[in-house]
Wavefront OBJ file of the C-alpha trace (Angstrom):
o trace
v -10.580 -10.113 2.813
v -11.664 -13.150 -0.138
v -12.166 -16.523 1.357
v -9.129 -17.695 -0.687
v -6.548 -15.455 1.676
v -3.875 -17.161 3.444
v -3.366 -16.197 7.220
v 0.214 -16.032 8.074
v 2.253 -14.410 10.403
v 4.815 -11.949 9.912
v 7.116 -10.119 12.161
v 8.277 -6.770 11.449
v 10.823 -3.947 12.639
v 9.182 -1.536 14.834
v 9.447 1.205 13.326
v 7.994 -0.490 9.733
v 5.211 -1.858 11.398
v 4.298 1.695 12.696
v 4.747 3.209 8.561
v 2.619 0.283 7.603
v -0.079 1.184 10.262
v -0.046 5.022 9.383
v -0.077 4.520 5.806
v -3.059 1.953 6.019
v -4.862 4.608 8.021
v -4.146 7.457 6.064
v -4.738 5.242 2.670
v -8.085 3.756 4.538
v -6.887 0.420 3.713
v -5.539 -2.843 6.087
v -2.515 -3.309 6.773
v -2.739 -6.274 4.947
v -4.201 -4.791 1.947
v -0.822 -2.636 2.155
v 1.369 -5.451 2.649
v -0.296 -7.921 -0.073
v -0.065 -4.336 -2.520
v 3.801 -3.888 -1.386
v 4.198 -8.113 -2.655
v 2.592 -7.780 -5.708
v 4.578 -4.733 -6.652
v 8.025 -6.407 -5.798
v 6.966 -9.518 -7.537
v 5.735 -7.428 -10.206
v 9.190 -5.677 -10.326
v 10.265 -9.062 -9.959
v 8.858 -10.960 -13.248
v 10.427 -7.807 -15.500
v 13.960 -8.244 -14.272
v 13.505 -11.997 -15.372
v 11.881 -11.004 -18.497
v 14.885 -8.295 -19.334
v 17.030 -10.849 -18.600
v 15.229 -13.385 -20.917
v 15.881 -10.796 -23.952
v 19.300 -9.638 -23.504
v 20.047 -13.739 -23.197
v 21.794 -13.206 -26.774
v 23.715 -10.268 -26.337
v 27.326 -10.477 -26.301
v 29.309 -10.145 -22.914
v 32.047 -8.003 -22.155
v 34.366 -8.651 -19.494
v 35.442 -6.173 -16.744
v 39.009 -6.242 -18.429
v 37.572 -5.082 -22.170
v 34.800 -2.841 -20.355
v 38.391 -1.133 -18.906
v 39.846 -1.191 -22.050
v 36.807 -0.072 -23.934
v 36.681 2.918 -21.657
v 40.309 3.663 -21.873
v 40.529 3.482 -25.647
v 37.720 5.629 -25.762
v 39.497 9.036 -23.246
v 36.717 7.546 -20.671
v 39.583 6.698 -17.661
l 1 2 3 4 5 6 7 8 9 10 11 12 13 14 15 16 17 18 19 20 21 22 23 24 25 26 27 28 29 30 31 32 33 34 35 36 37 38 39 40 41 42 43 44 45 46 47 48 49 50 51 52 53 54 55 56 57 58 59 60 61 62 63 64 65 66 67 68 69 70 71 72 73 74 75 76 77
């Protein structure tokens, strides 16, 4: 672990706390190596949904009322 980790403490289910173990072992990593890998991914995941987001900013919306309409113009409902 670097000497700029955080200790913290985290309580978890059971039955994930038993996955995480097992897939540490079978991945020969820590559990928190696991855990800080399962963070980064979801913040990852995270930063793209914000940046999506950030470029569709300018598109036009379409209410649930024309989306319905839209659909039923088209033979869709």
């Amino acid at each position: 672990m670097s000497e700029l980790s955080k200790r913290s403490t985290i309580y978890f289910e059971t039955a994930i706390h038993q996955a995480l173990k097992i897939k540490a072992a079978t991945t020969q990593q820590s559990v928190s190596e696991v855990v800080n890998e399962a963070v980064r991914g979801a913040l990852r995941e995270d930063q793209e949904d914000l940046n999506a987001f950030t470029q569709r900013a300018d598109e036009p919306t379409l209410s649930y009322e024309e989306l319905l309409e839209d659909l039923k113009s088209h033979g869709k409902i």
